[in-house]
N, C-alpha and C positions, 0 to 999 in steps of 0.2 A: 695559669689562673691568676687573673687579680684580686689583689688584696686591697687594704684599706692602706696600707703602706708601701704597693707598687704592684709589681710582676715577683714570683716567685721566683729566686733563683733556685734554691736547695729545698726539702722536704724530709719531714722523717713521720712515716705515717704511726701514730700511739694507739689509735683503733677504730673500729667504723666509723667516720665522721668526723676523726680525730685528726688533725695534725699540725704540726711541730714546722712552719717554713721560716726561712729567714728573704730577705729581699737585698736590693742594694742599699736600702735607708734602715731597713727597723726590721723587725719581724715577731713570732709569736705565736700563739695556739689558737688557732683556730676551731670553731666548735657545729660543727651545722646543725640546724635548729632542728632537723627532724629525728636527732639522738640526743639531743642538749637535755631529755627527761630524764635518761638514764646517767648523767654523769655530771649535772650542774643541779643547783641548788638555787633557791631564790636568792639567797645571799648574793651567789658567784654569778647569777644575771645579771644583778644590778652592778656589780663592780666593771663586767664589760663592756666594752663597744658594741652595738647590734647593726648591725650592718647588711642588708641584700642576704638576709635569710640567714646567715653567720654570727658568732658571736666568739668577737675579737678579745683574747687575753694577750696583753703586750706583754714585751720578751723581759722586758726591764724591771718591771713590780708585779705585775697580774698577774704573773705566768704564776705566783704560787700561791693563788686563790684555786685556779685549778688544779694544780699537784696539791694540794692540800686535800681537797675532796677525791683526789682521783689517786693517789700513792703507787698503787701497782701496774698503772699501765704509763707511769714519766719514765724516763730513766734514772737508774738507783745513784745515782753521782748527785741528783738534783734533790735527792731527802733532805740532807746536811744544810739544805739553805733556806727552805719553805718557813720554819717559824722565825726568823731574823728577819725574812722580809717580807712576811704578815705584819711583823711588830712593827717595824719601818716607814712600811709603806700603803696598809692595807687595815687600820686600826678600825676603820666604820665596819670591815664586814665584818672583824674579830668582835666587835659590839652587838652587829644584827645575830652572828652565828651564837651569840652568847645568848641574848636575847631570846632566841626562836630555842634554845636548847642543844644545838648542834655542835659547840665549837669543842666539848671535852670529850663527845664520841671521836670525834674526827681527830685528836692530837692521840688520844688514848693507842685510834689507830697507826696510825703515823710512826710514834714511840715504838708499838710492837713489831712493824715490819722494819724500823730501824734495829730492833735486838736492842732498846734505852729500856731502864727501869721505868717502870707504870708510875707517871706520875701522881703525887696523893695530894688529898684536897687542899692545896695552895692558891699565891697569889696567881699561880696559870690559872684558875680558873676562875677567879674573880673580877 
């Protein structure tokens, strides 16, 4: 399959629709648009690339606009990195998700399947 960043070399499928390839240049999460309801958010549309029916999260920063909304189906190695490289790299959607109401369900969750104490009404949430 091509990507937006070449020919797939390797693949790791995360769930229908879902996957995880790398290329010779780049790579990243891929999202097909006819499950993109179930596991993307308007926030985490607009942060991607949309592309020939896909919707590109790059492997570099976006990839944890998507593991943020989606926790249990990334690999657990990749929890540990999600909020440093929202803060980083990803601060408009932490604004729109704040905005729309979203961003403290979703850390809330994140915190619990990490086994972190529940965060309480701080500057995370403002």
């Amino acid at each position: 399959m091509e990507t937006i960043w070449g020919e797939i070399q390797t693949s790791h499928h995360l769930a229908d629709g879902v996957v995880d390839v790398c290329t010779a240049s780049h790579g990243g999460i891929i999202v097909d648009k006819y499950v993109a309801k179930n596991f993307l958010s308007t926030e985490a549309k607009q942060v991607a690339t949309y592309e020939n029916g896909h919707y590109y999260f790059e492997e570099d920063c976006d990839w944890a606009v998507f593991a943020f909304e989606n926790p249990t189906i990334v690999p657990q190695n990749w929890l540990q990195y999600i909020e440093d490289c929202l803060n980083r790299w990803n601060q408009g959607y932490i604004d729109d998700a704040k905005r729309n109401g979203n961003y403290e369900k979703r850390l809330l969750k994140l915190h619990e399947i990490m086994g972190l104490p529940t965060p309480v009404q701080t500057a995370l949430f403002n």
